[in-house]
Every structure is written in structure tokens, then in C-alpha cells.
C-alpha positions, -999 to 999 in steps of 0.1 A, spaced: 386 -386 499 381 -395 537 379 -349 538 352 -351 512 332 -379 535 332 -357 562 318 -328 543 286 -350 529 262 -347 562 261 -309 556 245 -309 524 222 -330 501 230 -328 465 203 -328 436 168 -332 444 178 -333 489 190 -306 510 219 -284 499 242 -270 529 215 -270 559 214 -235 572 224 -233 615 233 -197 617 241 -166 598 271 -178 590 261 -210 573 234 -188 552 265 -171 530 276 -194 494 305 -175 491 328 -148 507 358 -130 507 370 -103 536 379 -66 517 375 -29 524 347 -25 503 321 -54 506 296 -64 473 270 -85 479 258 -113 455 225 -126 448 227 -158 425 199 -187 416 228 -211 425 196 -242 430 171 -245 411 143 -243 441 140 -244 475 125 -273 499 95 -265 508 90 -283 544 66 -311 547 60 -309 590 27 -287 599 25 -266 613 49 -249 590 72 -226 608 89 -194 596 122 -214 591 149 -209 560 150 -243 539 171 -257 522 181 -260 485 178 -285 457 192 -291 424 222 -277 416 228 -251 379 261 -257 368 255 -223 347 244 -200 376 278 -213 395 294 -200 372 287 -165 371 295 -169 410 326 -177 397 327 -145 371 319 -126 399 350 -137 421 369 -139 391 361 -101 384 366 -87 419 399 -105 424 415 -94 390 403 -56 402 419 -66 433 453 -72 418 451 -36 394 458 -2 401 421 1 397 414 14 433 449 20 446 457 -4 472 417 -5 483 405 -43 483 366 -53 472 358 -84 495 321 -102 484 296 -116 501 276 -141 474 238 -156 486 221 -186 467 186 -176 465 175 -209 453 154 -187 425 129 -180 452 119 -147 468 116 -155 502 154 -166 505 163 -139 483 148 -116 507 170 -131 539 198 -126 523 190 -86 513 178 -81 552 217 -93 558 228 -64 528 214 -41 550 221 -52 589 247 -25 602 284 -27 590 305 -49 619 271 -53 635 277 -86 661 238 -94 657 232 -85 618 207 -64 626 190 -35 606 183 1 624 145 13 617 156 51 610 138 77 588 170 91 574 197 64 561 217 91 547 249 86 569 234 51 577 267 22 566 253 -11 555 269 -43 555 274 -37 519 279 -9 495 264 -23 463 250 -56 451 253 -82 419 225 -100 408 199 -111 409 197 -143 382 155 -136 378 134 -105 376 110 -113 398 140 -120 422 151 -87 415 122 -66 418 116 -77 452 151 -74 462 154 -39 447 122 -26 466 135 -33 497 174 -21 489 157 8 478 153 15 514 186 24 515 195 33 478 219 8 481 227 3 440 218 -31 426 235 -44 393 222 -71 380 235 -94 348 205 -112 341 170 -98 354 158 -85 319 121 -76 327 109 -44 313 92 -32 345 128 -25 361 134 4 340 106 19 363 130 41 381 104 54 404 99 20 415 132 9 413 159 37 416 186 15 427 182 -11 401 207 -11 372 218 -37 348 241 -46 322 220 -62 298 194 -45 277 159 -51 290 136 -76 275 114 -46 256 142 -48 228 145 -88 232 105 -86 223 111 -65 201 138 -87 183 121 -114 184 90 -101 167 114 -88 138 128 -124 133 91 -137 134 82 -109 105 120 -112 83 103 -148 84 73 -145 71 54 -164 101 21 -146 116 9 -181 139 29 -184 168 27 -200 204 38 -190 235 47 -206 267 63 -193 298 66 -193 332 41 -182 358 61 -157 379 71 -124 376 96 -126 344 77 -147 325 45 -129 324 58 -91 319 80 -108 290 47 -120 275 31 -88 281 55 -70 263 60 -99 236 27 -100 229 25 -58 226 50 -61 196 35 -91 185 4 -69 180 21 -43 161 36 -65 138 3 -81 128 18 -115 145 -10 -135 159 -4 -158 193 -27 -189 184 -23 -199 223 -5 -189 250 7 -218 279 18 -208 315 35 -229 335 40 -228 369 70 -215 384 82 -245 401 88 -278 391 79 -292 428 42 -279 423 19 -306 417 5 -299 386 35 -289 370 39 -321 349 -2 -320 338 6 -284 328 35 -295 306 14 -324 293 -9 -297 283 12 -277 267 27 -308 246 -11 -311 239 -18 -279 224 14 -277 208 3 -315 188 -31 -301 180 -20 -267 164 -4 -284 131 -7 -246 121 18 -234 143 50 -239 138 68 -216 157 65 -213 198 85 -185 214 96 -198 250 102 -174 280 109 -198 307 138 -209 332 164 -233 319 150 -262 343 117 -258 329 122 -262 292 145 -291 302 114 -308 310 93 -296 286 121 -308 259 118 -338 274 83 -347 270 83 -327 234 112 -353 222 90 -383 232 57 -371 215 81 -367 186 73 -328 182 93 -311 154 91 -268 155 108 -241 155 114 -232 189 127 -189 197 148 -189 224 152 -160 250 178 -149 270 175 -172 300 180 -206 280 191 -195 246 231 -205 250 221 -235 280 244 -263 267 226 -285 295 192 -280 272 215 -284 238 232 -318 251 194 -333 258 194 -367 237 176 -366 208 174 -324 205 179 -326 174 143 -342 167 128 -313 183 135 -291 151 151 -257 146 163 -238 176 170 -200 173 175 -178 201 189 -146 215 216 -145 239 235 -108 255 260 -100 237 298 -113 247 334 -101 251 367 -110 254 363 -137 287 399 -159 280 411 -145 312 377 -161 333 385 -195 309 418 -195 322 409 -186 357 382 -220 354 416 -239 343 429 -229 375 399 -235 396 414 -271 412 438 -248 433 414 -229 446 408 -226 486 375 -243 491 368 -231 529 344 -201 520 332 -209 486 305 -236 497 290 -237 460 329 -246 448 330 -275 472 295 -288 469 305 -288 428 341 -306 437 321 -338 457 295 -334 426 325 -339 401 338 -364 423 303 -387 420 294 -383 385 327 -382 367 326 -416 355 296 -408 334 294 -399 295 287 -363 289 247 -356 293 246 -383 321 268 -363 337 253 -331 333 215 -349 345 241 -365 372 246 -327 388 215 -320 391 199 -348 402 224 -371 426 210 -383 452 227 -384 489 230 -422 491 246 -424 455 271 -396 470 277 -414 502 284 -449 482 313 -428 460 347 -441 474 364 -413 457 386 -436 434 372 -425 404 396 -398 386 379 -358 381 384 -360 346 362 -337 332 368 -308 359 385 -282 335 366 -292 304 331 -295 319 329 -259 332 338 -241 303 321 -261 274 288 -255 302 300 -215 297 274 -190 288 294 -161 275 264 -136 277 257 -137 311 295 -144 318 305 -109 303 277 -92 318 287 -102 355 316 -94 347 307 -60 337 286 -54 366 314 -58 388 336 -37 366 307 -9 369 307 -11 406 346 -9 410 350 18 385 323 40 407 336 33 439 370 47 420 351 82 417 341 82 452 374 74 469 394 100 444 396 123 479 386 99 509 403 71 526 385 42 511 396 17 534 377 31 557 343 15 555 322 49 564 340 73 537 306 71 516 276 56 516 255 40 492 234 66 480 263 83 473 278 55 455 244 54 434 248 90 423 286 77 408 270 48 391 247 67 369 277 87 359 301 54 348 315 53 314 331 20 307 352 4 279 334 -30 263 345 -44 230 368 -6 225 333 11 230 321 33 254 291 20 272 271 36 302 240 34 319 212 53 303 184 71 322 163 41 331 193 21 344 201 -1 313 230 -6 292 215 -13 255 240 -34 241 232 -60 213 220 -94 208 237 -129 191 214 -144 176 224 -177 182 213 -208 159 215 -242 175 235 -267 145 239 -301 149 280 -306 140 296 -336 137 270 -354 152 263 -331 181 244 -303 184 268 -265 188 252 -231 197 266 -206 166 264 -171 164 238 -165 135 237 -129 133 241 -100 156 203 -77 166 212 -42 169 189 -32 198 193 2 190 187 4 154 163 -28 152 183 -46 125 200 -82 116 238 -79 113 255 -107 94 292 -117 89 289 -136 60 269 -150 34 268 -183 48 258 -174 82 229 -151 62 218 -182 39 207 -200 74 187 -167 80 173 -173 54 164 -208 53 136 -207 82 119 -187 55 110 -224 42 88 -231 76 54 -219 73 37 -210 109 3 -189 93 -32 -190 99 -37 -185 66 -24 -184 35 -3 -159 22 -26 -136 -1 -11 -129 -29 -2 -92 -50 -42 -91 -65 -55 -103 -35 -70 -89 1 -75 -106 33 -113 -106 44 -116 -111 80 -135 -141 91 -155 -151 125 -122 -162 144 -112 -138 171 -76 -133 153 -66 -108 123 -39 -132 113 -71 -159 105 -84 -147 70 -99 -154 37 -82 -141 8 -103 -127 -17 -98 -107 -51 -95 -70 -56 -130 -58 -73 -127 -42 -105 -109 -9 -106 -89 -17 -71 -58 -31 -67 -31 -45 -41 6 -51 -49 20 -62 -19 12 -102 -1 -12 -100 26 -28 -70 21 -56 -57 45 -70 -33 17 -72 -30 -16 -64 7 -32 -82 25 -57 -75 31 -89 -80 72 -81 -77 87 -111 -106 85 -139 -82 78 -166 -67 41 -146 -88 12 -147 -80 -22 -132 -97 -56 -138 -106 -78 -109 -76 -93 -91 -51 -69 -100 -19 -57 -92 -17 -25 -108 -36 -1 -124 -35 5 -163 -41 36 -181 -74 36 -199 -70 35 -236 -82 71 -252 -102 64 -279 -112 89 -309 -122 88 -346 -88 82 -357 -73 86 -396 -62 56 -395 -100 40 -383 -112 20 -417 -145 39 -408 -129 74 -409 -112 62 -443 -139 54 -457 -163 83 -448 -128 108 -457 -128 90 -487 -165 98 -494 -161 131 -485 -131 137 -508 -155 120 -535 -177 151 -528 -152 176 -531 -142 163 -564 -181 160 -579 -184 198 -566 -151 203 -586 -164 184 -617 -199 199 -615 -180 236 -614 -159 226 -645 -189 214 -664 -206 244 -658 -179 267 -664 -175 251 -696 -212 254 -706 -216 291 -690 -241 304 -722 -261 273 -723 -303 275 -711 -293 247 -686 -268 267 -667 -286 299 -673 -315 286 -658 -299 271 -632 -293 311 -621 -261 320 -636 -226 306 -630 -227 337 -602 -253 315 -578 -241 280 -591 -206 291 -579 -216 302 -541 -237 271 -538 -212 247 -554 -187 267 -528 -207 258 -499 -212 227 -505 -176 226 -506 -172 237 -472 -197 216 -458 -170 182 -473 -144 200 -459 -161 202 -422 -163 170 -423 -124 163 -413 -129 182 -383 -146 155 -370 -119 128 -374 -87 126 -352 -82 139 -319 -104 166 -305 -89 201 -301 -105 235 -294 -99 247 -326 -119 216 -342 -147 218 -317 -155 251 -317 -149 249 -361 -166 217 -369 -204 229 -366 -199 266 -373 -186 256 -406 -210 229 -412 -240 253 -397 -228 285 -413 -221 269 -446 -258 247 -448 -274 276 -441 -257 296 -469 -266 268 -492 -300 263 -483 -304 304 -487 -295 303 -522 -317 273 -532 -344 294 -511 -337 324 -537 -339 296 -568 -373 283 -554 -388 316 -552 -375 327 -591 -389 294 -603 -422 301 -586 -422 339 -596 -417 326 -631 -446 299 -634 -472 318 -612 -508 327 -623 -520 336 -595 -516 371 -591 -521 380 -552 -491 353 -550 -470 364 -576 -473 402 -558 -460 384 -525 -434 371 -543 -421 402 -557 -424 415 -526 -402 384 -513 -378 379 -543 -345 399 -535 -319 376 -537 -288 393 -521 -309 406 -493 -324 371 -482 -287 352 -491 -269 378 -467 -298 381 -439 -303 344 -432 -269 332 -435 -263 365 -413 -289 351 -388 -268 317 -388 -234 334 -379 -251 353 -348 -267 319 -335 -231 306 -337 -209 336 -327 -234 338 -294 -228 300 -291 -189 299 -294 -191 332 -269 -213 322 -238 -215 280 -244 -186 273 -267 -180 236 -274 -152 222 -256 -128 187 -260 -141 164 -227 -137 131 -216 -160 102 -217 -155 78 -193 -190 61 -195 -168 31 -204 -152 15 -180 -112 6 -192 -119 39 -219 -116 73 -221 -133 86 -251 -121 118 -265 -149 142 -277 -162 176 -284 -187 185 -259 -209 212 -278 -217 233 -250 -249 240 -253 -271 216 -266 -299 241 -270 -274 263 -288 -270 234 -314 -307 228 -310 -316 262 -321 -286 262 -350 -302 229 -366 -339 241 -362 -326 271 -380 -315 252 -409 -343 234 -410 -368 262 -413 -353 271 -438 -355 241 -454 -391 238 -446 -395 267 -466 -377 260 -498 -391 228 -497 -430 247 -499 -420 267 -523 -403 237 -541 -432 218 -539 -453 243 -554 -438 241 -586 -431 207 -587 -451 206 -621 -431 229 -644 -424 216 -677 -396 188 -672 -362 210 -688 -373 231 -665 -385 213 -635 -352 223 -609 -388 229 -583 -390 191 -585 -353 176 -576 -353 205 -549 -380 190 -531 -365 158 -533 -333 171 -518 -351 187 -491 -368 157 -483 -336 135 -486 -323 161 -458 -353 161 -438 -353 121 -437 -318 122 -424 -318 149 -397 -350 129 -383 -331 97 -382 -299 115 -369 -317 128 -338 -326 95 -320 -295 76 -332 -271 107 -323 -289 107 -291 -284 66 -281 -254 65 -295 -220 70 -272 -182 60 -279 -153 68 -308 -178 68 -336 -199 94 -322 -188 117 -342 -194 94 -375 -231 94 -368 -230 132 -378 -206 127 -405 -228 105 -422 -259 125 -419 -238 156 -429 -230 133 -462 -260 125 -471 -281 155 -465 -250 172 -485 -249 148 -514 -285 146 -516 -294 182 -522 -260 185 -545 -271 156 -565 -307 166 -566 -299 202 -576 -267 196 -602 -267 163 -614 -300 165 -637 -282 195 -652 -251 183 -663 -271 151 -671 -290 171 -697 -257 191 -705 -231 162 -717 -261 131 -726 -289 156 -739 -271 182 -755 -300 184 -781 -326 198 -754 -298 225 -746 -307 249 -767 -332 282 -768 -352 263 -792 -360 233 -771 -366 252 -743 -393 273 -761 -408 244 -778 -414 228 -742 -426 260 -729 -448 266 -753 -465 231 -753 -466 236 -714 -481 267 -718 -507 253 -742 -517 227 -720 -523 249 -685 -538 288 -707 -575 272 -701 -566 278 -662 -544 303 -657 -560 338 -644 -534 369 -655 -538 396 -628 -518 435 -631 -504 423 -665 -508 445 -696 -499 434 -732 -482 447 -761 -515 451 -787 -485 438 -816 -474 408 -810 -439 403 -804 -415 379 -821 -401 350 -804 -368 367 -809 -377 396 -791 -391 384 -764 -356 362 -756 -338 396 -761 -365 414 -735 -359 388 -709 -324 405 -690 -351 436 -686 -374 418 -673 -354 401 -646 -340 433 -639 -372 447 -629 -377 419 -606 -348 420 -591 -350 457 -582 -384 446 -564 -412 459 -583 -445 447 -572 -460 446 -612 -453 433 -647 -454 453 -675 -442 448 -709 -424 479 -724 -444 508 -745 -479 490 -728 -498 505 -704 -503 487 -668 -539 466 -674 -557 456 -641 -588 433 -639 -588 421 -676 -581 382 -685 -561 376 -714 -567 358 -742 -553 325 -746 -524 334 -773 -512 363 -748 -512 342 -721 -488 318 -738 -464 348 -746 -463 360 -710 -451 323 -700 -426 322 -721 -414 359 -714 -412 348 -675 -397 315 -685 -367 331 -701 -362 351 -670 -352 323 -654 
């Protein structure tokens, strides 16, 4: 103990001076004599003293405050280099080390790289100024570390000098893949792009969008939030605030920094996630204050702190919340636990950081477990100099490794391994215990060419200097009372993916799904976020899809359109539906009952044939025309039912281009024949003889029936050829598409309806003009009727077919169809076979005279005969029935006079009233 009291003047443990610097000598932590040399840069303090005297002189200060988990990997590093030491490795060539505390500050950092490059077995340790280093032998050949990328980069820049090759297990910062800035650099981690990256994936798997940030002002912690905050961005992860602190807890405003931090951490009860890049000292203190503000969040760890068991042991951690971090990945390090087993027989006399942690060990060990720990790093000298060294090192082999980091552990390990295994290639053919068989630069070019064996893979250094090797994901669980580090899951860098061993470990993954850390609420499938006035996209309203849009994912930043006409979607939808297709189905109780009316039609036109068939020699049906022109208008009519189920049921092209051609083709046949019937009847009854030449002229029946139902089927046949109609689809209704038959041409359909119509016109004038004929007779009358019952409907089907839109479309026309149809059939047949089955006593030839002569009698006084010559004997009454089919011939055949056979043709004379009378009733039996 008395050897130990002697030692304590040369340092200050915790917060005082560390191993005061005299000479060169004094400057180095750690060495070890070999034919090869590695140096070793290592954050072995926490900080460095800055002096308090002014003027302040360009002296090197001391230390303070001492990281049990940087020692450490000063001790993987020796560890390393001695077991290479005693393999066949290198073949009987040693590695000796040379290991530097930088105090995690540049400026000591930068001492102890002027010393890398001072001449080899230079007395003076001084550095040549050359232009060409090329054959130029440094004290060392390569160099591990440093613990911090802003360390590093500085380090590397001037090492670059040289090209002496720089492996570092720790510096992570992206800006070191820059190989044109840093060509010596290398490292055995992956860089902190793909720690970023990782972290932004965990922050997406779990649903969170309103983070925090805080990190360190220096070097590491900004790039890190640089390239945190570029993924973040990609990701559609929001940073609510971001909090720097500075880099050194001895700054004066480090504490009101952290205070605001806690601050802005209490006042964003949105955020509940804060990603933390800082050193392990810093978030010890920030911890600190967090736990007595009572602060509970979920805190994402990186590389630097995410495994620190001296955070984890922090009373009270576990009221801080969740802790998930990501640490490098590990290997197989029993061999470096059993070397820390051994440690206590370790020579002491040039390891300074082993004996400074012995007289540590030898103050605090009488402390429980995080007293200890706080004991390290912050003893002061007078509590060292009042130890009497009677208190027993218990917790020398146990302390050490449960304070083990296994990340950083294996990759100093792995750095040294790299080194060795390229100083191998270069001393395959030179004698390698001499110090000037290569140089550095040569040494470089093996590097980039090692392939080692990690975990039975092959691993190398890619083009930038990096080994990618995988993250833990590591999960902070409070066990048995005290909080453990666990392996959650393993981040494939490479792939950008969550690897778990078991359900268990993939349930806690799971379960920080349960903290919500938004802006905003989630919007929901239906739903799309509307940006609002605050500066971040992650801040949002959610409102709903409008009508005919739709969103089927949770925070959607658009809605999609419904883009074809036949989808429809309401407001606030997920998906789109199909619009219904609606058409004049059978099944419609509207078709039904306008089929069933129409079938009612077919079967009157059947009964009215029947009847008349049946009755073929009575003066009813003979008047009527014969059963010749009954039959073709009966037939018509017929067709003009039947078009009607072309307009029921789906639309085809076949039942478009059918529907009005029929119905068109088959009015118009009907109306020809009734045209034919108007001008007998008015031939018949006609005094007036200028008229009744016209309308010999006019009267030939087939002629008229076959030209204007001709004209009809040209109107159509040019219709269905240059503007046939055509199915189409309505979709004037928004959630429907209505089926229909688009005719085309409207003025084709125009010009086919006005065509009926004239016709009509003209039958009904003709009609009209013998309305008065005597009443068995009177078929002039009920075809003006008809014709106006058909004119009356086609007027009202015009405005209403033109308003009206949608599935019963097509039932507008049906119904005017029907009852244009049924009037003119009942107007024309129905008083016919009303006289034929109830008044069967006004049926015969004898009724018929008798009315025709009493109708005659009534209207001689005014009748004026014209081009009519008479018999001078007057004929019997049964003669003049049998000289009727003559008669009618003659007409027929167009001849423009009237004569009565064995007579003479007599122009200019009026008859007397008793030949008048017989010429009436000769013309009325013509009928």
C-alpha cells in the first residue's frame, strides 16, 4: 500500500489532474517495445484541464475523469496485439504499441499524432519537413483509434501526411468515408449513415413521426444529426426540436443547456421519442436531471452510449421510460474476459491507465455498485490520499467485465487483427524485424486488400474504408430488480431490415408500437392529411376524401381518383365501388306492366282478326275495305306491340338499331293504309266534282301503300347506314351508369317522326272531311279521332322525352308508342266489331241502304253532280249492289270520271233529286 502512496503525487484522479505530463516520456498511457510499433489513440478521460493562470501558455494539460469503458478497449487493444504476439501470425515478428489518452480533445490528440510521425529511433521525436515521405519511417506503421470522430478526423488529416493507415473502432461519422479527405482512415464499424438509417426504420416500424433530438456540439454530434435528420426527411419523420449541447461538461453553460433541454423535452407532451447522439458523460448528466423532473420517454440510443452500463446503473433509470438503442455488432470475446480475469498479474510499470485504475479500485471498493462506478469518475485527491489501503479489491475482476461493451470490444479487436493480418502480406518476402522493410503507405495499399474471418464470415474493407457489419438492437429491461442491456433484434445494415430470434424478443418490438410520439393523429383509410400553418409536414389536419376519391392506407397525403367512369366513391371512402348499370329490366314492375299492356294489344289485334275473319261477307267488314286491307293494317299494328320489347332489357345493337325501324317502318305502313281508307270514304261521299276528279287522280291504293311506306324505309336505311343508333353509357348520375340506345342522329329520328306525322296530318284532313257520313258508315269520324289521339300524344312525348333522363327513358316512348297504337286500333276496329257481335241487325245490305238512303234524302237539296251521266231507266236496288265491284274497279284503275254502264258521259247538267239519291248509294256500296 506504502508503493501505491508513493504513486499518488503523479496524478489526480476524477475531476484533478491525471498523470502530470514532464517529458515525452510521461505523455505515453501505455506501451510495449516490438518490431513493428502501432500507435493508439483512446478517450481514456473524459476532458482535459483547461489552465486557469493568464496568460495561457502553449502547455499540454492534464486529464480529468476517468471512463472505465474507454480503458477497456486500451485493454482489447493489448489484449489483441499480445495474443498475435504469441501465434504464428507473423512468424517470429513482434507488434509492440504505443497507446495516447487524448482526453476526447483535439489538441492532445494532435500531440500525440506529431509523436506517430517523429522519425523511427529519433533521440529528439522530431518530424522531417520533406516533400516526398515515400521511403520516409515513422515512429509507427499504423494507428488504433480514435474513440470520437471529430478526434479522428483531425488526426487522420494530418497522418494523412504520411499515409500512415488509421483504424479506428469507434469514430462512426459519415464524413470519414470521404476518401479524398481521409485516405488513410479505415474503420471497423459501419459508419453512422446506416445507424441513421436504422434508426429512422425503428422510428417508422413504430409508427412515430414527432421526435426530438439532442446531441453534442462537436464534430460527431452534428454530422450525425445531419445525416439523421436527411433520413428523417425521407421517411416523413418530423424533428419537433432539435437541442445541442456543448461539447464539454466544464463549459459554463453546459448545465443551463441541459436545463433547457429538460425544458423542451417537459413542454413537448407530443413528443415522446428523443433520439440522442451524445458522449456517454453527457447523457449521464442529462439522465440525471431528466430522472428528477420525473421525465418518462422513449429514449433511441446510438452507438456511443447504447450498451454504457455506467448510464444503465444510474438510480432510478428505470423512471426515465423505455431505452432502445443500437450498439456494433459483437463476437466471440471469452478469450479478452479471461484475459480481464487475469489482469491483477499484470506488470503495471508502462500501462499508466492500469495503475491509475488499480489505486481507483483500491479507494472506492468499499462502495455498493453505482457509488462505485460515480466513485471512478469523480474521486477526489484528498479522498485518495486518506485511503490506507486496508480495504480488500473485491470487485476488481467482476467490475471490468459486467462495465464490458462488447461492440466496441470486438471492433478493437478487429482493428488490430486487420493491421496484423496486413503487415503479414507485407513481410511475406522482407525481413520484418527490420523497422524500414516497408513503409506506411505501403502498408495502406495491404490494408485495402485484407479479408478477414468474423463470426465464420468474410469481412473486408470496402471502397470508402468501412466494414458494414450489422447492428444489436439492444433494449434496456429492468430484471430482477435491475435494469440489463438485451439484444432485441439484429439491423441488417446492408439489407435495411429487423432480424429477430424469437417471438418473444419480436413481441417487445412490437410493444413500443403502444407509445404514440405524432403531431397529429393518425388519419385514417377514408381520410387525407391537409397541411396546416405549422412549418412541419408531420403537423396536419385530417380531412375526408370528397366524393368520388378515395385513400386506403393511414396517413395519406392524397386522396386517389376513382379513374374510371364506371367507379364511384362516396365521401370518406376507402375504396371505389362499381356504379350500378341500370336499364329497363323484365323483371322492372313498370316493364311488366307496360309488356303486359303490350301483350294485351297483340291479343285485341288477334281477336279483332278472328272476328273479322269470321264475318268476311258482312257490309261491316266489307266496308271496312276487305279482309285484304284489314289484314295489313291489323299486321302492322302487330309489329308496332311487338317493337315494343325492344325497348326493355339490356341495350344491344341489334335492339337499337331494330326498335325504331320497326316501330317507324311499321306506323307508317299503318297510317298509309288508313290514308288509302280516308280517301275511298271521301271519293264515295263527294259532291263536289273538281274534288272528286283530284281524288281519282289520288285514289291508287297499292301505289300510295308501297311509295310512302317505301319513303319510310329509305329515311331509316340512310339512318341505320351514316348515324346508326348505338348502346352508350349514361353517366349523368353520379353512383349510375345507365345503359341506353343512343339513336344517332337525332335529326334522323326527327325527320322519321315528322314523316309519320305528315302523314297523319293528312289522313286526319281527309278524315275530317267526312266526318258526317251517315253513322254505319261513319269510319271518317273514329279516324279522326285516332289521329288526334296520336297527335295529342307525340306532342306530349316531345317535351317529356326531352326532360326526361335515367332507366325509364325508354318507357316514356313505350307509352306513347301504346297509346298512339291503341288509339287508332281502337278508333278504327272497335266500332266494327261493336256493330258486328251487339248490332248484328244493322249488319246487313238492307240496313245499310235504308241509312243511305235517308242520308241521301236529307243532303240531295245540296249536292251539285258534276261529269256524271245516268241511266234514263231506273235501276233496281238489286242491281245497283250487283254493279258496285264494277264500279270500284274503275276507280281503282284511276279513271278520272263516273259513268254508269250503256249511258253516255253527261257534263254540266244537275240531276234531279231521285238520281242523285241513286248515285249515293251506287258510290256507297263501293265502299
Amino acid at each position: 500500500m506504502a508503493f501505491v502512496i508513493l504513486l499518488i503525487p503523479c496524478f489526480v484522479i476524477g475531476t484533478e489532474v491525471a498523470f502530470s505530463c514532464q517529458d515525452a516520456e510521461d505523455f505515453v498511457g501505455a506501451s510495449s517495445p516490438g518490431d513493428i510499433v502501432i500507435g493508439g489513440l483512446f478517450a481514456v478521460h473524459s476532458e482535459m484541464l483547461h489552465p486557469e493562470e493568464d496568460p495561457i501558455k502553449p502547455v499540454i494539460q492534464n486529464c480529468a475523469g476517468f471512463e472505465i469503458q474507454v480503458f477497456l478497449q486500451t485493454l482489447a487493444m493489448i489484449h489483441a496485439i499480445e495474443t498475435i504476439n504469441n501465434s504464428t501470425l507473423l512468424s517470429g515478428v513482434t507488434l509492440g504499441y504505443e497507446i495516447y489518452d487524448t482526453c476526447a480533445e483535439v489538441t492532445k490528440a494532435m500531440a500525440s499524432a506529431l509523436r506517430f510521425l517523429s522519425k523511427f529511433n529519433s533521440s529528439e521525436d522530431a518530424v522531417e519537413f520533406r516533400c516526398n515521405y515515400s521511403d520516409y519511417i515513422p515512429r509507427v506503421k499504423a494507428v488504433t483509434g480514435a474513440s470520437y470522430s471529430e478526434v479522428s478526423m483531425a488526426v487522420s488529416r494530418l497522418l494523412a501526411l504520411q499515409l500512415i493507415p488509421q483504424v479506428s473502432p469507434a469514430s462512426s461519422a459519415e464524413i470519414l468515408s470521404d476518401k479524398i479527405r481521409f485516405p488513410s482512415f479505415f474503420r471497423t464499424i459501419p459508419s453512422d449513415f446506416y445507424q441513421t438509417r436504422a434508426m429512422t426504420h425503428l422510428i417508422c416500424e413504430s409508427g412515430w413521426n414527432w421526435i426530438g433530438v439532442i446531441a453534442t456540439d462537436d464534430d460527431n454530434g452534428r454530422f450525425a444529426l445531419e445525416s439523421f435528420g436527411v433520413q428523417a426527411m425521407a421517411n416523413n419523420v418530423c424533428i419537433a426540436f432539435k437541442e445541442m449541447l456543448p461539447a464539454y461538461i466544464s463549459d459554463s453553460s453546459f448545465h443551463t443547456k441541459v436545463d433547457h433541454a429538460i425544458e423542451k423535452i417537459v413542454k413537448e407532451t407530443r413528443v415522446n421519442v428523443i433520439v440522442v447522439f451524445m458522449r456517454q458523460f453527457h447523457v449521464f448528466e442529462l439522465f440525471k436531471k431528466a430522472i428528477e423532473r420525473n421525465v418518462n420517454k422513449i429514449w433511441i440510443a446510438s452507438d456511443n452510449w447504447s450498451a454504457a452500463v455506467k448510464i444503465s446503473t444510474i438510480p432510478n433509470i428505470r423512471q426515465l421510460g423505455t431505452v432502445v438503442g443500437f450498439g456494433f455488432k459483437s463476437g466471440d470475446i471469452s478469450s479478452f474476459q479471461e484475459f480481464l480475469r487475469n489482469l491483477h498479474e499484470k506488470p503495471t510499470e508502462n500501462n499508466k491507465f492500469l495503475r491509475e485504475y488499480i489505486m481507483l479500485l483500491s479507494v472506492c471498493a468499499h462502495l455498493e455498485y453505482h457509488d462505485f462506478q460515480t466513485c471512478i469518475a469523480n474521486q477526489s485527491q484528498d479522498d485518495l490520499l486518506g485511503n490506507d489501503g486496508s480495504k480488500p479489491q473485491i470487485w476488481k475482476d467482476d467490475f471490468l467485465n459486467a462495465n464490458i461493451e462488447p461492440g466496441f470490444i470486438h471492433s478493437t479487436i478487429l482493428a488490430v487483427h486487420a493491421i496484423a493480418h496486413a503487415i503479414k502480406g507485407q513481410c511475406k518476402d522482407r525481413d520484418c524485424k527490420d523497422p524500414s522493410a516497408f513503409t506506411p503507405w505501403e502498408l495502406l495499399e495491404e490494408l485495402k486488400k485484407v479479408i478477414l474471418i468474423d463470426n465464420n464470415k468474410e469481412v473486408k474493407f470496402d471502397s470508402n474504408g468501412d466494414i458494414s457489419t450489422s447492428y444489436d438492437v439492444l433494449l434496456w429491461k429492468e430484471i430482477d430488480g435491475h435494469m440489463e442491456i438485451t439484444t432485441m433484434a439484429e439491423y441488417d445494415a446492408e439489407k435495411g431490415g429487423f432480424i429477430f430470434e424469437d417471438e418473444e424478443k419480436k413481441k417487445d418490438f412490437l410493444a413500443l408500437k403502444k407509445v404514440q410520439s405524432t403531431c397529429s393523429q393518425h388519419c385514417r383509410p377514408g381520410q387525407v392529411k391537409k397541411v396546416t400553418e405549422s412549418p412541419h409536414t408531420c403537423c396536419y389536419e385530417c380531412i375526408y376524401c370528397p366524393e368520388n376519391h378515395y385513400s386506403n392506407k393511414t396517413d395519406m397525403d392524397y386522396c386517389y381518383r376513382c379513374n374510371n367512369k364506371t367507379y364511384w366513391a362516396p365521401i370518406n371512402s376507402t375504396m371505389c365501388h362499381r356504379k350500378t348499370i341500370y336499364f329497363l329490366a323484365w323483371t322492372d314492375w313498370f316493364a311488366i306492366f307496360l309488356l303486359l299492356l303490350s301483350a294485351f294489344g297483340v291479343v285485341l289485334v288477334l281477336s279483332i282478326c278472328v272476328i273479322f275473319t269470321k264475318n268476311l261477307d258482312t257490309p261491316v267488314v266489307k266496308a271496312s275495305g276487305g279482309l285484304t286491307v284489314c289484314y295489313i293494317i291489323l299486321f302492322s299494328h302487330f309489329l308496332i306491340f311487338l317493337s315494343t320489347i325492344f325497348f326493355i332489357d339490356v341495350p344491344t345493337e341489334f335492339k337499337c338499331k331494330t326498335r325504331q325501324a320497326l316501330f317507324g317502318i311499321s306506323f307508317t305502313l299503318c297510317i298509309s293504309c288508313i290514308l288509302i281508307k280516308s280517301l275511298k270514304i271521301l271519293l264515295a261521299f263527294s259532291f263536289d266534282p273538281k274534288l272528286q276528279n283530284f281524288l281519282k287522280c289520288m285514289y291508287k291504293p297499292i301505289p300510295t301503300v308501297v311509295t310512302c311506306t317505301g319513303i319510310q324505309v329509305i329515311i331509316c336505311t340512310f339512318w341505320l347506314i351514316f348515324r346508326t343508333p348505338f348502346v352508350n353509357q349514361n353517366f349523368s348520375i353520379p353512383r349510375a351508369i345507365i345503359l341506353e340506345c343512343n339513336e344517332g342522329s337525332i335529326v334522323a329520328f326527327g325527320i322519321m317522326l315528322g314523316y309519320i306525322a305528315a302523314l297523319a296530318f293528312i289522313c286526319f284532313i281527309f278524315a275530317f272531311k267526312g266526318r258526317k257520313l251517315p253513322e254505319n258508315y261513319n269510319e271518317a269520324k273514329f279516324i279522326t279521332f285516332g289521329m288526334l289521339i296520336y297527335f295529342i300524344a307525340w306532342i306530349v312525348f316531345i317535351p317529356v322525352y326531352a326532360t326526361t333522363f335515367g332507366k325509364y327513358l325508354p318507357a316514356v316512348e313505350i307509352i306513347v308508342v301504346l297509346i298512339s297504337n291503341y288509339g287508332i286500333l281502337c278508333c278504327t276496329f272497335l266500332p266494327k266489331c261493336y256493330i258486328i257481335i251487339y248490332k248484328q241487325e244493322t249488319n246487313t245490305k238492307s240496313a245499310f241502304l235504308k241509312m243511305v238512303y235517308t242520308y241521301s234524302s236529307k243532303s240531295a237539296g245540296s249536292v251539285a253532280v258534276s261529269q256524271v251521266s245516268l241511266d234514263s231507266k231506273s235501276s233496281s236496288l238489286q242491281a245497283t249492289i250487283t254493279d258496285s265491284s264494277k264500279t270500284e274497279n274503275d276507280s281503282v284503275n284511276g279513271n278520272c270520271h263516273f259513268q254508269v254502264p250503256g249511258q253516255p258521259l253527261i257534263k254540266g247538267k244537275v240531276l234531279p233529286k231521285n238520281a242523285a239519291r241513286t248515285v249515293v248509294r251506287k258510290r256507297v256500296s263501293s265502299i
